[in-house]
N, C-alpha and C positions, 0 to 999 in steps of 0.2 A: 720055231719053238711051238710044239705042236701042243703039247701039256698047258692048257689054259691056266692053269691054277696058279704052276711058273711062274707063267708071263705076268699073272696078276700082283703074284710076290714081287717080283723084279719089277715092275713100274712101280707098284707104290714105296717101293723102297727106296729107288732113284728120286720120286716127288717128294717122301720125305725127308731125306737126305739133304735136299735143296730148299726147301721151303721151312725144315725146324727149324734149324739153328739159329738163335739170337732174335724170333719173334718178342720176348719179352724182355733182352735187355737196351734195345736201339728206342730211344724214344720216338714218340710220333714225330713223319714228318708235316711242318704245315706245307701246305695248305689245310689239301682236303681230307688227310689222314683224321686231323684232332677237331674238324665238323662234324662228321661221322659219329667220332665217337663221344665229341659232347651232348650231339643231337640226341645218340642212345641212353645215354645216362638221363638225361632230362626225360625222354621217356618214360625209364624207368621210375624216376622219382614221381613223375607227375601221375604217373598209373594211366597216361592216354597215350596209346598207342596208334592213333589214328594220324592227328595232327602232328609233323616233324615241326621243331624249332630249334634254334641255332642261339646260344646268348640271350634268352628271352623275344628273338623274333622269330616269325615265320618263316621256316627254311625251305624254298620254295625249287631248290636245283634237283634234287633228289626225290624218287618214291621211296617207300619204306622197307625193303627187301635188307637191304643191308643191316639197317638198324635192325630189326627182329634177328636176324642172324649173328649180331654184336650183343644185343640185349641176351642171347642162351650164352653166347660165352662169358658175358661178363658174369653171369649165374654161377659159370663151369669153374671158372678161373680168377675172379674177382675185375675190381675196376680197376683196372692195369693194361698196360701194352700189349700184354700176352691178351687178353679176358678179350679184346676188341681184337685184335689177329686172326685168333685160331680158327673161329668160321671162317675165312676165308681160306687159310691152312686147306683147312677139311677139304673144303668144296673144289679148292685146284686138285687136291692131290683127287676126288674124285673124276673132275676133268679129263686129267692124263689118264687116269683107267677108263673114262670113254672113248678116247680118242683110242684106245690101244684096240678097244673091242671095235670102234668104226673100221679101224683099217684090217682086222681080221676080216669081218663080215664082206669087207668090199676086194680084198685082196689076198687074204692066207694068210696064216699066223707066224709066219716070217716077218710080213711088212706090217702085220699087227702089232707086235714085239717091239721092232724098232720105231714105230710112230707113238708108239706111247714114251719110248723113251728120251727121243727126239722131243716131246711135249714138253717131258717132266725135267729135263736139264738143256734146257735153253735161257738163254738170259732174260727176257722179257717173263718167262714164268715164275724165273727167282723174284723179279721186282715184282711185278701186279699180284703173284700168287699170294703173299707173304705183308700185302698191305690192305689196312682195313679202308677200304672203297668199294662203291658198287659194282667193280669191274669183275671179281671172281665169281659171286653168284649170276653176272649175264652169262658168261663163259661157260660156266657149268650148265645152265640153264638150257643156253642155243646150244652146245654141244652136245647136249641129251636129246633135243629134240632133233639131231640131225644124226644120232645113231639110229634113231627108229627110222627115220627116212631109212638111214642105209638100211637096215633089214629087210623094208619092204620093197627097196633095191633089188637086192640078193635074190628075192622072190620071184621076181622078172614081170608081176603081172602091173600091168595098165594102167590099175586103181589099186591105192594103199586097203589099206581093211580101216573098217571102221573102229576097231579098237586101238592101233594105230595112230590114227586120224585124232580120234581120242587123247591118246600119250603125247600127240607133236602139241595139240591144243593146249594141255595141260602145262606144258615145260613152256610153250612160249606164253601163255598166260605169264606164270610165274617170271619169266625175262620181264613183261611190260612190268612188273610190280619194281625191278631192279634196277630200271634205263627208262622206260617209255616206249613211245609205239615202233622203237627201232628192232625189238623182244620181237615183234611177230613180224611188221614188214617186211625185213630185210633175212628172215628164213625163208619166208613164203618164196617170194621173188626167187633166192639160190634153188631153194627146191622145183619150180618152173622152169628155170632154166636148164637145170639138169636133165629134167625128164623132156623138154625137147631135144635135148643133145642126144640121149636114149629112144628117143621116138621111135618104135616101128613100123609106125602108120605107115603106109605103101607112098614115094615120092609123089606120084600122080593127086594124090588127094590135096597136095600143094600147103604152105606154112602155116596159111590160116589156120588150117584143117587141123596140122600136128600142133599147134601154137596150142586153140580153144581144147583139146584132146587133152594134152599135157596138163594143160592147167584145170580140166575136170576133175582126171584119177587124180587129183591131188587130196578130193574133198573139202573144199576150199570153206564152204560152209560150215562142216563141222568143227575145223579147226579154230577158224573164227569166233566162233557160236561158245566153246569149250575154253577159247581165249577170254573172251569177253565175260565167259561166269568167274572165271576164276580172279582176273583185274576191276571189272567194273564196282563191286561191291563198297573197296576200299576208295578206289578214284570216286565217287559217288558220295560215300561218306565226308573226306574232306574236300570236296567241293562245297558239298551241305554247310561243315562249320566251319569252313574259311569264306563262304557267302560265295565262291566262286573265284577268291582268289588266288587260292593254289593253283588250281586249272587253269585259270587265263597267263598268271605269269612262264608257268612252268611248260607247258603246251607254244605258248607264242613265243616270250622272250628264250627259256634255254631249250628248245628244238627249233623252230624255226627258223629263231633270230641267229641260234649261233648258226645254223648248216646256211642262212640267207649271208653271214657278214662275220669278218673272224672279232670276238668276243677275247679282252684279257691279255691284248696279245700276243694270242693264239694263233697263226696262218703259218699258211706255209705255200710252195707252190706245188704240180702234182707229182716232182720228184721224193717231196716228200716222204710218202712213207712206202716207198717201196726202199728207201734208205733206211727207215725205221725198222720195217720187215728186216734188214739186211743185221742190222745191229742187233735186233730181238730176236733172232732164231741162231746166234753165235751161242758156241761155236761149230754148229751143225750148217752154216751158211757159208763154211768154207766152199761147199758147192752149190751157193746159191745161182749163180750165171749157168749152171748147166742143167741145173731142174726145166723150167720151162722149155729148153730144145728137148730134153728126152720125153718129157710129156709130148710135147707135139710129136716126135718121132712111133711114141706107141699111139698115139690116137690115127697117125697115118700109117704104122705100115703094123699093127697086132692083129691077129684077125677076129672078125665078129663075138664071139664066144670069150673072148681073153678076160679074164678078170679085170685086168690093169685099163681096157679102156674104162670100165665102172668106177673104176677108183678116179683117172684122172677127171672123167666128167664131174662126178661131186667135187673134187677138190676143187677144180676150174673155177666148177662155177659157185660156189660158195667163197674161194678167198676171193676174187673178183667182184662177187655183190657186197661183199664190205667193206675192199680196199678201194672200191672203181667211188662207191658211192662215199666215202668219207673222204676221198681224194676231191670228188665236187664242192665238200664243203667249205664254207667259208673258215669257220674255228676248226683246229687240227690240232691233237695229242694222240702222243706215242699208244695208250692206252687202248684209244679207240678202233682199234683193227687187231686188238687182239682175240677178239671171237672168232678170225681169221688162222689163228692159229693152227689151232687143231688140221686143215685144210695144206695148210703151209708142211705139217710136221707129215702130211701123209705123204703126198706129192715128192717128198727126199725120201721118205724112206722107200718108195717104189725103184727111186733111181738108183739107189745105191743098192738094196737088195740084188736090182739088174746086174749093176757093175760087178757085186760080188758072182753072181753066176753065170756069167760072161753074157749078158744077154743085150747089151746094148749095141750102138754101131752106128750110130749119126756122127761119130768124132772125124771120121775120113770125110764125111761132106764138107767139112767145113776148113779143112787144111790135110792134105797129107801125111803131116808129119804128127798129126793131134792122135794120140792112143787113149782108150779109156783110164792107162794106169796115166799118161802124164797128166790128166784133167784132177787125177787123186793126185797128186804129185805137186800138182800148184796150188791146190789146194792146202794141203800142209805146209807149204811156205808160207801163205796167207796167215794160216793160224799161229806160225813163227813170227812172223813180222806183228801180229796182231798181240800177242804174249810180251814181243819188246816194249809197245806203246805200254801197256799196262808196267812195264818195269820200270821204265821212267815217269809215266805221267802220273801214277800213283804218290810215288815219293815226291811230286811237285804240288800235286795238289794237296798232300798231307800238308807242305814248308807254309802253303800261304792259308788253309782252312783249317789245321788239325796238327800242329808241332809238336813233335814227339812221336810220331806216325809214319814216318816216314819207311819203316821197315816192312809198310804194308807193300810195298813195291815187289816183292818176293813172289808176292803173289802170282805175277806174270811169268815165273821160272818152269811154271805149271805146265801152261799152253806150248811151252818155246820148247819141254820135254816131252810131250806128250805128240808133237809136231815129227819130232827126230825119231822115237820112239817107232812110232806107225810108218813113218817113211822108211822105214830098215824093215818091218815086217811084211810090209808090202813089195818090197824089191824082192823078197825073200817066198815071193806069193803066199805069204799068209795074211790073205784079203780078210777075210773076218777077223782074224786076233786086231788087227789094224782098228779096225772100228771098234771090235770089243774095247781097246785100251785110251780110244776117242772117248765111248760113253763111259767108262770108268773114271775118267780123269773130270772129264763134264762135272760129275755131282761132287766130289770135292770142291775145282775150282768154284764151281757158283755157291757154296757153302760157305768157303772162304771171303766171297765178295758180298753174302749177304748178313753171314753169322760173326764177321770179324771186322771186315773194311766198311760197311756198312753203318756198322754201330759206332765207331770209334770215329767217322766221320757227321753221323748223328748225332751225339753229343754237344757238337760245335756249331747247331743252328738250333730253333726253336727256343722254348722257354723252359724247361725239364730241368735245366741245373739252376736256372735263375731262381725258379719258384723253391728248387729243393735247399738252396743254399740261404734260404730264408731263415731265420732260426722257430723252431718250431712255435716257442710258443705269442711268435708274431705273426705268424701266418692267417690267424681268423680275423675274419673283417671286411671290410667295403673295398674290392678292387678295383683300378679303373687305371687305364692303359692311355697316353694321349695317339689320339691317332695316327697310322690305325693301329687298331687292339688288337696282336698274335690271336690267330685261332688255337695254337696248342696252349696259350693264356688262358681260356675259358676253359680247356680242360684239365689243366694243372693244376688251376686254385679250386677247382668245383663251382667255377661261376657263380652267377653274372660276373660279367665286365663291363664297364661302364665306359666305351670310348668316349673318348673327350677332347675335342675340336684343338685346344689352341693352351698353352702355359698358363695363364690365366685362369681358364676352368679346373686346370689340374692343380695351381694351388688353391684352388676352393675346396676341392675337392679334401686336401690337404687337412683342413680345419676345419672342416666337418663335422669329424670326429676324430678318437683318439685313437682308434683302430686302422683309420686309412688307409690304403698302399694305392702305391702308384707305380708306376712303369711308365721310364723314357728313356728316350735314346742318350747315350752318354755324353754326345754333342752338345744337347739341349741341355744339361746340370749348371754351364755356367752361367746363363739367363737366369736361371731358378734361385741360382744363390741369395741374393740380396734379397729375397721374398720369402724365403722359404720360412716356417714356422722354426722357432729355434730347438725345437725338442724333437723335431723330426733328422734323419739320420739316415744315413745309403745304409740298408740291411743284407743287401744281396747283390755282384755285380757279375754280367757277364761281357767278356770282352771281347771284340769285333771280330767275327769269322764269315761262316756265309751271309750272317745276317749283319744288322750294327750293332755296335756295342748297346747293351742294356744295363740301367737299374731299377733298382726296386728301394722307393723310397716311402719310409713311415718312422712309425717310433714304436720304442720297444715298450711294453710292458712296464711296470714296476711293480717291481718284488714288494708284497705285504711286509711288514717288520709280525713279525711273529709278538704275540704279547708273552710275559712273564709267567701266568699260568699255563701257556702252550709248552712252554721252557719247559716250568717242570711235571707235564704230564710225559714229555718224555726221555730225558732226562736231569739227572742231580743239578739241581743249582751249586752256584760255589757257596763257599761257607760265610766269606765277607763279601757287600756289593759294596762298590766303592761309585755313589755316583757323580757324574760329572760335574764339576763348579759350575754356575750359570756365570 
């Protein structure tokens, strides 16, 4: 796809495709969906954008990138589901358009074409893309700053330019503002590594030589230097009015503590996430097992000049420095290697560009009888067999999380035809229509699972129906949760929430006032009984799904009696009153 403009239409359209659908009707999920976005609104309201707070405390996991990026949508869109989405919306689907122009730049607008679309309909970009978390502005963030590496790749010289140098500084700046110091460490590092992998330095000068070399041309300085203007100003300020302790928690407890020890029950071991990779690049993973031998096959037998070894050394070594390094760490989510991505989507698309133009040929080293089309071949059985699970285990998990759902299972008829589909056009050697009908089918199906199965299994956790099925005009008032208090709690009622220890506090809380609400699990109502205030009344109940059952208990309002002159200002009285006997 040689027409740039194309390809830029065709990726963003595939990442829209996957990413719009059903942003504002799937309520936040908790956890860290409805911190985020209470944290922004408290912003908002509070007019300090410096200090993050959570429920009236100090929110100490997060830098503020996200919020300012939630705070323009909530402007764009109001304070709703959608208003806290769409910056991230935005920012993946810009992602996939980097990731399409990296793998042009390092490889020709074949493998640019398909790495972007590869980005924009894989499963892992339907989820993180399309959720309000910090994870899409690092994504976007590092991926920007590793397209400019690759142009100054492309260029072949030694040392980047200093405006360059510049651009990387600035983008991973902005990642430290979105994650912390993993924004700039862990580019640096992938970019080092590559440019040893690239080294021309003559062998005789020996690794030192190419190692210190490598990490020169990088301009290590000025990226830093560019990094540090662009982070330190705000890291500086809430240090200043948290006295230090923003920085000490956030710095020690979640980066060291979590990468020292798994946090939340968090771990995993190092098969981890090359599982996770396996699952979040579906269903472009049906050839996951054969990407890395073909990588290695052009890095040993392509000759010096070939685009493709440039390609695979960035990819290398960039999904490597963030799979290898979150693999060491102690705490482990799906989330955190998805800056990896972009590296992962290039890496297949070189492979299978090959397969389409016959240019592979590592499959006889390994068996005889292995052809490039059967490696395609098992592949679409994979995403057959992967289609079934989604046809049953959909309608299973609707029976016990979401009843009445159970038709979402359909959904898997997708994968199981679009398997069969491509396996007939392939026998038929029409190697491209085959993948063309892959990527076509992609952004439906992940539309499906984000704009439909998604939402309608959303619904059935959180607090979103509890709070709405409130009756309106019981809703204002003093809320307070017994522990612990839902985070989508504090964004549904417009906070504070008042957790509260033990039954006891919460019937204090209770008689308080006449406004009160409370929130418990539906277990704990029969304890509360015999205590309970008599005019208080279960207003709103949601019954046990992924979460436990909840209510919301207070009392309702009472209706004014209207007096006699309000009567007849608007309208007739009767002609005879007839009042009651005492």
């Amino acid at each position: 796809m040689r027409n740039l403009y194309l390809s830029i239409l065709l990726v963003a359209l595939a990442a829209g495709g996957v990413l719009l659908p059903g942003i504002g009707t799937a309520p936040l999920w908790d956890e860290d969906e409805p911190k985020n976005a209470a944290c922004s609104v408290a912003m908002l309201d509070s007019g300090n954008w410096i200090v993050p707070t959570f429920n009236g405390n100090l929110r100490v996991e997060k830098p503020p990138l996200v919020n300012w990026v939630q705070m323009a949508g909530i402007g764009l869109l109001g304070r709703n589901e959608a208003g806290v989405r769409i910056g991230s919306v935005c920012l993946t689907i810009g992602t996939c358009l980097l990731t399409s122009l990296l793998g042009r730049l390092l490889a020709g607008p074949a493998v640019g074409l398909l790495t972007g679309i590869i980005m924009a309909s894989c499963l892992w970009t339907a989820v993180g893309g399309r959720a309000a978390t910090p994870d899409a502005p690092l994504v976007f963030c590092t991926t920007l700053a590793a397209t400019l590496f690759a142009h100054s790749l492309r260029g072949g010289c030694q040392t980047i330019s200093r405006h360059r140098a510049i651009g990387i500084g600035l983008a991973c700046g902005a990642a430290v503002l979105a994650k912390g110091p993993v924004g700039l460490v862990l580019p640096l590092v992938a970019f080092w590594l590559c440019r040893c992998w690239l080294s021309t330095t003559a062998p005789a000068a020996g690794w030192a030589s190419r190692l210190a070399q490598a990490g020169i041309g990088l301009r290590p300085l000025i990226i830093c230097g560019v990094a540090t203007g662009v982070a330190l100003p705000w890291y500086a300020l809430v240090g200043f009015f948290t006295e230090g302790r923003w920085l000490t928690e956030f710095l020690l407890v979640h980066n060291a503590g979590r990468f020292a020890a798994p946090m939340e029950g968090h771990d995993g071991s190092l098969l981890y996430y090359p599982v996770v990779a396996a699952i979040g690049l579906f269903p472009w993973s049906l050839v996951i097992l054969a990407v890395p031998v073909h990588a290695w096959f052009v890095w040993r037998k392509a000759p010096a000049g070939d685009p493709r070894r440039m390609a695979i050394a960035f990819a290398g070594s960039w999904a490597l420095t963030w799979i290898g390094t979150f693999s060491l760490a102690g705490t482990k989510l799906p989330g955190y290697i998805w800056p990896a991505y972009p590296a992962l989507s290039l890496a297949t698309a070189v492979y299978l560009i090959d397969w389409l133009e016959h240019r592979t040929g590592w499959e006889r080293w390994l068996s005889r009888r292995l052809t490039p089309d059967a490696v395609l071949q098992i592949g679409w059985g994979s995403l057959a067999v992967v289609g079934c699970g989604f046809l049953v285990g959909l309608p299973l998990i609707a029976t016990h999380y979401a009843s009445g759902s159970v038709w979402l299972g359909l959904i898997g008829l997708l994968p199981i035809a679009t398997a069969g589909g491509a396996a007939v056009l392939q026998q038929r050697q029409q190697r491209w229509a085959a993948l063309a009908v892959l990527a076509a089918s992609a952004v439906p199906f992940l539309a499906l699972l984000g704009g439909v199965a998604a939402v309608q299994l959303a619904w059935h956790q959180g607090t979103a129906t509890l709070v709405a099925d409130v009756p309106a005009q019981a809703r204002d008032g003093a809320w307070a949760s017994l522990h612990p208090a839902r985070p989508s709690l504090v964004f549904y009622t417009g906070g504070p929430v008042a957790d509260l220890p033990d039954i006891d506090a919460g019937l204090a809380h209770l008689r308080s006032s006449a406004t009160a609400k409370l929130v418990v699990k539906t277990a704990a109502l029969p304890a509360m009984l015999p205590d309970l205030p008599p005019d208080c009344r279960v207003l709103s109940e949601k019954p046990a799904s992924f979460d436990p059952g909840l209510v919301v208990l207070g009392r309702l309002p009472q209706e004014p009696v209207p007096a006699l002159a309000q009567h007849a200002s608007h309208a007739q009285p009767p002609t005879h009153l007839h009042p009651e006997p005492l």
